[in-house]
N, C-alpha and C positions, 0 to 999 in steps of 0.2 A: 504494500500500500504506500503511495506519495502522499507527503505531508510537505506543503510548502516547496521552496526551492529560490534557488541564485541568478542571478545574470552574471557574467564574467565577461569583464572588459580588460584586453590584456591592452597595456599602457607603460610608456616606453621610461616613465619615472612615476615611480610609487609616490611619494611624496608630496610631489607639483600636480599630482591628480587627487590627493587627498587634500589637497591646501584648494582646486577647482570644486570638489565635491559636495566638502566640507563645510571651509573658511564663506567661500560665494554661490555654493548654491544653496544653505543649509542642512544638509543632510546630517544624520548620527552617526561618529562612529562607533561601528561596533566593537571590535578587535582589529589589532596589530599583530600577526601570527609570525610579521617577520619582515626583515627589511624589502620583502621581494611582493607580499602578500598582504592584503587588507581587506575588510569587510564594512560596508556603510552601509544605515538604515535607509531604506526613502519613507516608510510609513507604510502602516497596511499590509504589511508580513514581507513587501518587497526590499532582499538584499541585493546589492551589487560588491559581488568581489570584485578590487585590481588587482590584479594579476599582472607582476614585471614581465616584460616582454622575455623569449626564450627560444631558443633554436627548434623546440617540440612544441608550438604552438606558433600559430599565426602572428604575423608583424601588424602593428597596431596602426590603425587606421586602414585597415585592408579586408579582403571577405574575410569572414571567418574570425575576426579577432573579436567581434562579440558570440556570446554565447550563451546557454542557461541550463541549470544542473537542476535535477529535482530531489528533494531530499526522502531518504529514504529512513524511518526514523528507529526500523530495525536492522536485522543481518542484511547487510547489502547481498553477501553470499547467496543466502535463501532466496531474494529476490532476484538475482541474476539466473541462480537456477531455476526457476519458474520461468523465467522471460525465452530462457534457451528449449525450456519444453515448449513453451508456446510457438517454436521456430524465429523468436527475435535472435538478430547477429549481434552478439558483443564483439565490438572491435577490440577492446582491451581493458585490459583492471587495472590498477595503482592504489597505491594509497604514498601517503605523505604527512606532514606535521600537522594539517587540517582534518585529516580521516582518510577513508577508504573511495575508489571510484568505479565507475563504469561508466565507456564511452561505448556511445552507441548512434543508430541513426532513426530519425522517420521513414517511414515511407515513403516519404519525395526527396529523401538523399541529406535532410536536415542535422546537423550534428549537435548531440546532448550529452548531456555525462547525467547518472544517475549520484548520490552521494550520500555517504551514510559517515555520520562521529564516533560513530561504535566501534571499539577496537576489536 
């Protein structure tokens, strides 16, 4: 089951998009999980992570360097097995200092990450 979920905006300085986000447009933040990675409210259950630009992700201001993950608020595991019986393709798993992922696509080639905090 999905509960909520992210937009990710990879952005070529963390800081100078948090000081945009932030400082002029109001937004909240939520965490600083690292110099590379940040999380802002906009209100309404809507987060936007930035995400520092990165050779395994899209160059920023180009297709593909926005994005949006949905939160998965159990075993992502479980949920990815589920998605795989249903014949959905995971393109790939991770995790990192933020939690666990699953990238994946719609049905018209759209690219998502699924995402779960659970270790």
């Amino acid at each position: 089951m999905i509960k909520g979920g992210v937009v990710t905006i990879f952005v070529s300085d963390v800081p100078k998009s948090l000081h945009f986000y932030v400082r002029l447009l109001g937004l909240r933040l939520v965490k600083r999980h690292s110099k590379h990675w940040a999380t802002v409210s906009a209100g309404g259950g809507l987060i936007i992570g930035l995400h520092e630009k990165s050779p395994n992700h899209p160059a920023p201001g180009t297709n593909g360097a926005i994005t949006f993950g949905l939160r998965v608020p159990g075993s992502l595991g479980m949920e990815v097995q589920r998605l795989r019986e249903e014949g959905v393709h995971i393109e790939r798993t991770g995790i990192d200092d933020v939690g666990k992922f699953a990238y994946l696509h719609d049905p018209d080639g759209n690219a998502f990450y699924l995402w779960s905090t659970q270790r």
